[in-house]
C-alpha positions in Angstrom: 42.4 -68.6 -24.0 43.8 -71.8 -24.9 41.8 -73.3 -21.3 38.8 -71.3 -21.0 35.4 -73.9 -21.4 33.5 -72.6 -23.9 29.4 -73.2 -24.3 27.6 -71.8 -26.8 23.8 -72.0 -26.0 22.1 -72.8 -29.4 23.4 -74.7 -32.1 22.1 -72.8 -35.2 24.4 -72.4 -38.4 25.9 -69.4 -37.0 26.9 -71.8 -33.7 28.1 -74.5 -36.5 30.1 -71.5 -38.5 31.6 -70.5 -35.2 32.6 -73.9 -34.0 33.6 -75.0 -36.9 36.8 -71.9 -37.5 37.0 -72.7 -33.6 38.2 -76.5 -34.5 39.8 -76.2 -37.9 42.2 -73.1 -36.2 43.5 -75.9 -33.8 41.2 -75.2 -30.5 40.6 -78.2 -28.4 37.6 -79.7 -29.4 37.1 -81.3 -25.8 36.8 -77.9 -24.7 33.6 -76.3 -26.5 30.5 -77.8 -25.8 26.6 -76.7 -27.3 23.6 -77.0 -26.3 20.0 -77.2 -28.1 16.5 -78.6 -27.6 17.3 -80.6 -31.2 19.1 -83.7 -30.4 19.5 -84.1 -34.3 21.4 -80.9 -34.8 23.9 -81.6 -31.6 24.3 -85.2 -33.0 25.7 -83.9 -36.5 27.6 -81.4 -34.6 29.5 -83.8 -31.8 30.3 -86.3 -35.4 31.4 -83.7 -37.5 33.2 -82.0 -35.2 33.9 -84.0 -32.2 32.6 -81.0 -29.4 30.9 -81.9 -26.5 26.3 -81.4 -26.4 24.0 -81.1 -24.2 20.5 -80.0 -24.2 20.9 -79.1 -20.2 21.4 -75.3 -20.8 22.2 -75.0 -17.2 24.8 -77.1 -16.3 26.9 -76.5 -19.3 26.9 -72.6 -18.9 27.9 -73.4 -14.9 30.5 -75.4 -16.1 32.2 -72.7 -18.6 34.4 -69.5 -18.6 32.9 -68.2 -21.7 29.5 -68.3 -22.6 28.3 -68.0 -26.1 24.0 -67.1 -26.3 23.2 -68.1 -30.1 19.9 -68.2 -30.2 16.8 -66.3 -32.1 16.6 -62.5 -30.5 12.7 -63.7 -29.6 14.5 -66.9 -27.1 16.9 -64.8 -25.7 14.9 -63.0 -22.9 13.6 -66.9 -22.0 16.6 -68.5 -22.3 18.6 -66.0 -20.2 16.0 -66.1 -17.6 16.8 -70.1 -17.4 20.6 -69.4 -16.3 20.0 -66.6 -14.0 20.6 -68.8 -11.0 24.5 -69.3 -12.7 27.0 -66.9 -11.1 28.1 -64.9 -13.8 30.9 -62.7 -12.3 34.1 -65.2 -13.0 32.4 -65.5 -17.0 32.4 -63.8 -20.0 29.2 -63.5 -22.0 29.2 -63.2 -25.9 25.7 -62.4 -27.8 25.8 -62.8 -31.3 21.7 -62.1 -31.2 21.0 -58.6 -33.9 18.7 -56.0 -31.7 19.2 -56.4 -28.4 21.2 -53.7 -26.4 24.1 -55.1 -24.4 22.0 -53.2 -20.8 19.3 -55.8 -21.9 21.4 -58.9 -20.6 21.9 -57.4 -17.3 17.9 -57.5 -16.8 17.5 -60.9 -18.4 20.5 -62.8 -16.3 19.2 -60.4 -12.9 22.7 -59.7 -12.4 25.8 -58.0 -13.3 27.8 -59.4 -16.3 30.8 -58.8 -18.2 29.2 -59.0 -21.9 30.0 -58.5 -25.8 28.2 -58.1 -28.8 29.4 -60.0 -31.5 28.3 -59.7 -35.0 29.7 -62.7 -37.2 28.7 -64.0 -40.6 28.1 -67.6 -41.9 31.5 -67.5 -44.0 33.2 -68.0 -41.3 32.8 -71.7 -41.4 35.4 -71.6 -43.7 37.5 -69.2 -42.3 37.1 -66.0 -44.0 34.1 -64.4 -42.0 33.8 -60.8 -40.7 32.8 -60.3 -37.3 32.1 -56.7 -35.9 32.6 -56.6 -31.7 31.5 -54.2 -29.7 32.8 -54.2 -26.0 31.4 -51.9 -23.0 33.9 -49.9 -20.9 33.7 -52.6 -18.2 35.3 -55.2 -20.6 38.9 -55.6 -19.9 41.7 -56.0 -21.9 42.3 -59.6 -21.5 38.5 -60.3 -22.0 38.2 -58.4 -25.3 41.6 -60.5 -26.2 39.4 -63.7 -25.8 36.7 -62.6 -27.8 39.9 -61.6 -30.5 41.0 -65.2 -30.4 37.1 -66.8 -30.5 36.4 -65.0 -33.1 39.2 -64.2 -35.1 39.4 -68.0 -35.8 36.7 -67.5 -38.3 38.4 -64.6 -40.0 38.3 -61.3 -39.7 37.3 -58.9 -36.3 36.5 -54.9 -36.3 36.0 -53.4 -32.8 33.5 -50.9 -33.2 33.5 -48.0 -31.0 29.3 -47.3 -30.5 27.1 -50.1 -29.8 24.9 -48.3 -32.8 27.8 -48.9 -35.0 26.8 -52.8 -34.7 23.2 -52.1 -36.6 25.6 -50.7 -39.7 27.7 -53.9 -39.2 24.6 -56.0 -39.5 23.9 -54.4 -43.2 27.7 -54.4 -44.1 28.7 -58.0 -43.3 26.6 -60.0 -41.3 23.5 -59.9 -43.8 25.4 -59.3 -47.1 26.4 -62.7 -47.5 22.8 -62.9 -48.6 23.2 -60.0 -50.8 26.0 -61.7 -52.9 24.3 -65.1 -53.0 21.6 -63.5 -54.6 23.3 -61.7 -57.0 25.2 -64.9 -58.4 21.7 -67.0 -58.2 19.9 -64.1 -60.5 23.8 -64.0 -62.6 23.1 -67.9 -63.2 19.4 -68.0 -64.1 20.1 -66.0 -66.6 23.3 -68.2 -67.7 20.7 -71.0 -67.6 18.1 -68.8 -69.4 20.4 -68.1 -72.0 21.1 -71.9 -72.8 24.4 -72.6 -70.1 24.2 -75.7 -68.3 23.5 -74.8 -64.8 26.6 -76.4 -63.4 28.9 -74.5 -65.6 27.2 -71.3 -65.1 27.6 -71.7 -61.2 31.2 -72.6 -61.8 31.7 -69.3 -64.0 30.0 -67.1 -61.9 31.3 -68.2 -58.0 34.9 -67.9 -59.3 34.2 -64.5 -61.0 32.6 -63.4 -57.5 35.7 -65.0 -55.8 38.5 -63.4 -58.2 36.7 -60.2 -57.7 36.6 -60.1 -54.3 40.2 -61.7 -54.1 41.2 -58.4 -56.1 39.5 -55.9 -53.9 41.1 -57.5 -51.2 44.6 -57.7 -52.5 45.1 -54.4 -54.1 43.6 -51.8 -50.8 46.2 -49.0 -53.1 42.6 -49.3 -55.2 39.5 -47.7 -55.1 36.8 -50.3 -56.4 36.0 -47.8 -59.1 39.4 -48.3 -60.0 39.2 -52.2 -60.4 35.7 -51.4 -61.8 37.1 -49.4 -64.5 40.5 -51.9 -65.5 37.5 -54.2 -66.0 35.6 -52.2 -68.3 36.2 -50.8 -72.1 34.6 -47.6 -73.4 31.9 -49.2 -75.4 32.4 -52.7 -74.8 30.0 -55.6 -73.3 31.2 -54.7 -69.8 30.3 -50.8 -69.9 27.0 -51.9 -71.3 25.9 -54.5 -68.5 27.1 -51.7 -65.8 25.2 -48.6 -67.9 22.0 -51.1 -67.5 22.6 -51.6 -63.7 22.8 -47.8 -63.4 19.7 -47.2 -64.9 18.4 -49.1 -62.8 19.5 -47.6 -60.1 21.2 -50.6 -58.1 23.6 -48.3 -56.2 20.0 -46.8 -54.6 18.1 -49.9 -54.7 21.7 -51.2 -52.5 21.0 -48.0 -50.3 17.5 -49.3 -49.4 18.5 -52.3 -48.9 21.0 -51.6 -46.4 18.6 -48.9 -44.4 15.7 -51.1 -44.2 18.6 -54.0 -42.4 19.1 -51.2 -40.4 15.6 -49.8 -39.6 15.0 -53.4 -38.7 17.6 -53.8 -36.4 16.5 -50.9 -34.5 13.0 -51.9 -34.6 13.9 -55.2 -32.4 16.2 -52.9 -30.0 12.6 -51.6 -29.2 10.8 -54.9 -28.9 13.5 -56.3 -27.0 
């Protein structure tokens, strides 16, 4: 992979997170360019980065080996349309878009292409993302070894094997971020409720969250109920903050959480 052109089309944060484990992992910066409509957004991303932009959609996918579509799942049918006059056959297409079927492309480009779904998450701007990649049959070896390398930069990579697998990858990884980040912001409201300056409850609470998940990763021999349970004493302050959590019922409200991602990523399989 270390020649392939590579043009993402959209330059979102999930292009900048991409990019950016691209760059920092040693890829040629010379050799990805992006494109967007905001000249403002390319402009931070050529100076903080040093890529090549573009807002001429066109000409930069013609003049790649690996295409990258990053934009909203509403743009892609439109933006696809755009490049259907690009020959697609010497390329490889990567959508990181949640909802839309990897048979969609073929109808949106009006021709056949050798594509894969990608699934990333915003922490891989700083190199410990998890991407989920799923890969038709007509995906080759060598392609799906690009894709490793693209995306693998980042962090982490699971192949699934069922392109419905990717919906459950959306409400494992690629949204949860969200779910964490919420959990520390409501963990330090109530530091700051409580009396803690802000800035030292945010420092308490993001290395907690980052020991924690340092742990889990560390020690696979455990279960998390069994780093849950080193962590807690019969009776103590821990065991009563996680008896309060399961009264509420967080593990369901979790559940619910993670079906309605779910539900909604099959809703925009329909729409799209």
């Amino acid at each position: 992979m270390d020649q392939q052109k590579i043009c993402f089309i959209g330059a979102g944060n999930m292009t900048r997170s991409i990019i950016s484990g691209l760059v920092h992992s040693g890829y040629p910066a010379q050799l990805i360019q992006a494109t967007n409509p905001s000249q403002g957004k390319l402009d931070a991303l050529k100076a903080d980065l040093g890529i090549l932009v573009s807002q001429d959609n066109l000409a930069a996918a013609q003049a790649a080996d690996v295409i990258v579509l990053s934009v909203k799942p509403q743009l892609m049918q439109q933006v696809c349309e755009a490049l259907q006059t690009v020959d697609m056959s010497q390329k490889l297409v990567i959508t990181i878009a949640a909802g839309i079927k990897a048979k969609r492309y073929t109808d949106y480009l009006a021709q056949d292409i050798k594509l894969i779904r990608a699934m990333p998450n915003t922490p891989m701007q700083i190199s410990v993302g998890m991407t989920g990649l799923y890969a038709p049959q007509a995906i080759s070896t060598e392609q799906k070894a690009i894709c490793d390398r693209l995306m693998s930069s980042g962090g982490e990579i699971v192949w699934v094997n069922e392109e419905s697998e990717l919906d459950q990858v959306i409400a494992l990884s690629g949204s949860s971020p969200a779910y964490f980040f919420l959990l520390m912001e409501s963990m330090i409201d109530a530091g700051k409720e409580m009396g803690m300056d802000e800035d030292k409850a945010r420092t308490l609470v993001q290395q907690a969250a980052l020991g924690a998940a340092m742990m889990a990763k560390q020690n696979p021999q455990l279960t998390l109920g069994n780093l849950r349970e080193n962590v807690t004493s019969k009776g103590g302050t821990t065991a009563q903050a996680l008896a309060t959590f399961e009264a509420a019922d967080m593990r369901g409200l979790v559940k619910k959480a993670m079906e309605n991602c779910i539900k909604r990523a099959e809703e925009m399989a329909k729409t799209f």
